[in-house]
C-alpha positions in Angstrom: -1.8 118.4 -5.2 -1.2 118.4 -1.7 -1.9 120.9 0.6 2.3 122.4 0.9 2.0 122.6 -2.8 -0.7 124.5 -3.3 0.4 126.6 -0.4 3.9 127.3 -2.4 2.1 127.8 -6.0 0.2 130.5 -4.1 2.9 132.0 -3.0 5.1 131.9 -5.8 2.6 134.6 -7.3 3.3 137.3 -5.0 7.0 137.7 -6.4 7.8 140.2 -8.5 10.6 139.8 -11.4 14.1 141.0 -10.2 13.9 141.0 -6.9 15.8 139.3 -3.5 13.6 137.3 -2.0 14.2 135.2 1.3 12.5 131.9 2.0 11.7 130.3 5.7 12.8 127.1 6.2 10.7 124.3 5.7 7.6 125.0 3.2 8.6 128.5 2.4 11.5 126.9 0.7 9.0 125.1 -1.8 8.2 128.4 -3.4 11.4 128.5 -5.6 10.7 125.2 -7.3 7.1 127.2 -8.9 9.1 130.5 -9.8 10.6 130.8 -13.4 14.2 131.7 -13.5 13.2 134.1 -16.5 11.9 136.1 -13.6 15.6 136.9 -12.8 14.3 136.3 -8.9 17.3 136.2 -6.3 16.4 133.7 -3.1 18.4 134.8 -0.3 19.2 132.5 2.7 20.1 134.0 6.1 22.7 131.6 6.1 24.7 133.4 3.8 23.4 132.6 0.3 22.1 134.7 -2.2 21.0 132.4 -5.4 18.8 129.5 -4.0 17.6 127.6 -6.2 15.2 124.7 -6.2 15.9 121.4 -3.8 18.3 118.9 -5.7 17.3 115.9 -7.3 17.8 112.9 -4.9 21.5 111.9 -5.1 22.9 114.6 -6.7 22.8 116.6 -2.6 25.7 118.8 -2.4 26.9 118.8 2.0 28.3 122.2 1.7 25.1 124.0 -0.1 22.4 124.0 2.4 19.3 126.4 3.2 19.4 128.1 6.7 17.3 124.8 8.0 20.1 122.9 7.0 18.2 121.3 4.0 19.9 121.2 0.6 19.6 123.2 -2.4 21.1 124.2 -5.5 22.4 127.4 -6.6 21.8 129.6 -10.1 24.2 130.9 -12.1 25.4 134.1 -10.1 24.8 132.8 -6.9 27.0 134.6 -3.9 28.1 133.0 -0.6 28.2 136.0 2.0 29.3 136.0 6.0 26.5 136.5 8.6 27.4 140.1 9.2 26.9 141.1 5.7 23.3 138.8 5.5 21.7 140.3 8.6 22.8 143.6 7.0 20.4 142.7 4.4 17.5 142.1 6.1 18.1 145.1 9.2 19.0 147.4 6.3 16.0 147.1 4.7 17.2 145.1 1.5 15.3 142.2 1.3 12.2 142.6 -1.4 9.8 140.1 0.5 10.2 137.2 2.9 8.2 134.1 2.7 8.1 133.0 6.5 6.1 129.6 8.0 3.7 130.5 11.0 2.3 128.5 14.6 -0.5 130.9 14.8 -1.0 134.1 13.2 -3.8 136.4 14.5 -6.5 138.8 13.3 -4.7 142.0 13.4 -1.5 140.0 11.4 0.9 139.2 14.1 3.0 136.2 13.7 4.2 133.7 16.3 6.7 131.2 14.9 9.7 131.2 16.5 9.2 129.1 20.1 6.4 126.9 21.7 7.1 127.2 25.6 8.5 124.1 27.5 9.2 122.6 24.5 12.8 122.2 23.0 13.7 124.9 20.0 16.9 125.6 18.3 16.5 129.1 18.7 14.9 132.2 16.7 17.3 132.3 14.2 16.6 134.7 11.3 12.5 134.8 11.9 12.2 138.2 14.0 14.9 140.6 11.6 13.2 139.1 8.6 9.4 139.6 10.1 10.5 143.1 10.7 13.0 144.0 8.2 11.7 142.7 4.9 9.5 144.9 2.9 7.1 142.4 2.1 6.1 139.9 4.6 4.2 136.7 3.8 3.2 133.8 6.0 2.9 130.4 3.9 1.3 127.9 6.7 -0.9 125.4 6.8 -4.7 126.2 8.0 -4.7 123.9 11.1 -2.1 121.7 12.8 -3.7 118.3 14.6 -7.5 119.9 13.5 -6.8 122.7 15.5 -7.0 126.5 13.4 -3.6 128.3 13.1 -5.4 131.5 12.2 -7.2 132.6 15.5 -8.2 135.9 17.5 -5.3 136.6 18.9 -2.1 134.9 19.0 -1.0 132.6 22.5 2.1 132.3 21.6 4.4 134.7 21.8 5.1 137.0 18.6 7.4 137.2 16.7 7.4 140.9 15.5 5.0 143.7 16.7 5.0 144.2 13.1 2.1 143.0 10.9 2.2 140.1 7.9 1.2 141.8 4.6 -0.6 138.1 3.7 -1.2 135.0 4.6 -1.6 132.0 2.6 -2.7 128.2 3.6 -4.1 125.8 1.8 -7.5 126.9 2.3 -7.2 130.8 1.9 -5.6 133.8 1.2 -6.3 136.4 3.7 -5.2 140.4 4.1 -4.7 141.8 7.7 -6.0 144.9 7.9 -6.1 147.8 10.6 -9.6 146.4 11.2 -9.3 142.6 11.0 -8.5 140.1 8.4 -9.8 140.2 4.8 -10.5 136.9 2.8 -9.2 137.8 -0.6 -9.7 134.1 -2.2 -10.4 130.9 -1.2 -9.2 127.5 -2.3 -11.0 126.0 -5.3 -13.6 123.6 -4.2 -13.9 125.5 -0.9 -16.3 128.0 0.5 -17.0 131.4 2.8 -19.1 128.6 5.3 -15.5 126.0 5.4 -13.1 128.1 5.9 -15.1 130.4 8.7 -15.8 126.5 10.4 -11.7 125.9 9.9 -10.7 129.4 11.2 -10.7 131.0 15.1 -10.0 134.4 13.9 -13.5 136.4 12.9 -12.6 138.1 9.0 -14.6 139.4 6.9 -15.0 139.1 2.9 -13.7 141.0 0.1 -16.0 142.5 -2.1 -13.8 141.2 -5.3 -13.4 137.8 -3.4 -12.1 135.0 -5.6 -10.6 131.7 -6.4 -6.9 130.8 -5.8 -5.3 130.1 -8.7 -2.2 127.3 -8.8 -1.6 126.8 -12.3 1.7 128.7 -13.3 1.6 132.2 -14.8 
């Protein structure tokens, strides 16, 4: 299992049954191919879909049914297409259950940076900062390091996102809490320990009392 997998198993188990969820582009999407449709879970795009399902089979790629990344998808039974207006109204209103957003850097008091790296080229903010402040739940699926270099550190150098904090974060290493006094490391990967993931991380955390391992096998 690779490291975006284990990421999206992980998250998978944060969602609750009947409930609109939007996924980030990129590996947020993955979560929806590890959540049962029994759960009666609705993925909402910003785009303007409500009904995501998981990425098609190769081949069978429909142009017109695309994620807000531009990446295809299918669509459950039920699925709505909505305008832009009526989307953001979602996610300003309040509406949205949980959003499952990718992160640059995310820091120890849970502030998210991932919408621009300055002097470099970016297609804009799109839907990150009204989802990283609107949605009820936010969590941050990310890998632990990019080029060897911690993603989780003190505080964040690029710039945020949302003033707002991130009700989780998951990588492929952890799963930590921010809290009003720092970040809390609620489990760790299997086959990983407290003295790796301190090594791996910039940002000081401390360790829950009930600390345990990640589960990836489906509920």
């Amino acid at each position: 299992m690779d490291a975006k997998e284990s990421i999206a198993r992980r998250v998978a188990k944060e969602i609750e049954p009947a409930t609109l969820v939007n996924l980030g582009i990129g590996l947020p999407s993955l979560v929806a191919n590890y959540v049962s449709p029994d759960l009666g879970v609705f993925f909402q795009s910003e785009n303007g879909v409500i009904g995501l399902g998981a990425r098609p089979p190769e081949g069978m790629e429909d142009p017109d049914l695309t994620d807000a990344g531009g990446g295809f998808v299918t669509a459950v039974p039920g699925a709505a297409a909505i305008d832009s207006a009526m989307s953001f109204g979602l996610i300003r209103g309040g509406h949205i259950d949980m959003t499952v957003l990718g992160g640059l850097e995310v820091d120890a008091k849970g502030h998210l940076a991932n919408w621009v790296i300055p002097g470099k080229l970016t297609p804009g903010m799109r839907g990150a900062m009204d989802l990283a402040t609107g949605a009820k739940k936010v969590v941050v699926a990310m890998q632990h390091a990019n080029r060897g270099q911690s993603k989780v550190v003190q505080n964040c150098s690029l710039p945020l996102t949302s003033t707002r904090s991130v009700d989780l974060v998951v990588t492929e290493l952890a799963v930590f809490r921010p809290t009003p006094a720092g970040l809390v490391l609620l489990e760790h990967a299997p086959g990983t320990d407290i003295e790796t993931i301190r090594a791996a991380t910039l940002a000081d955390f401390e360790v829950s009392p009930d600390l345990s391992v990640m589960s990836l096998r489906p509920d």
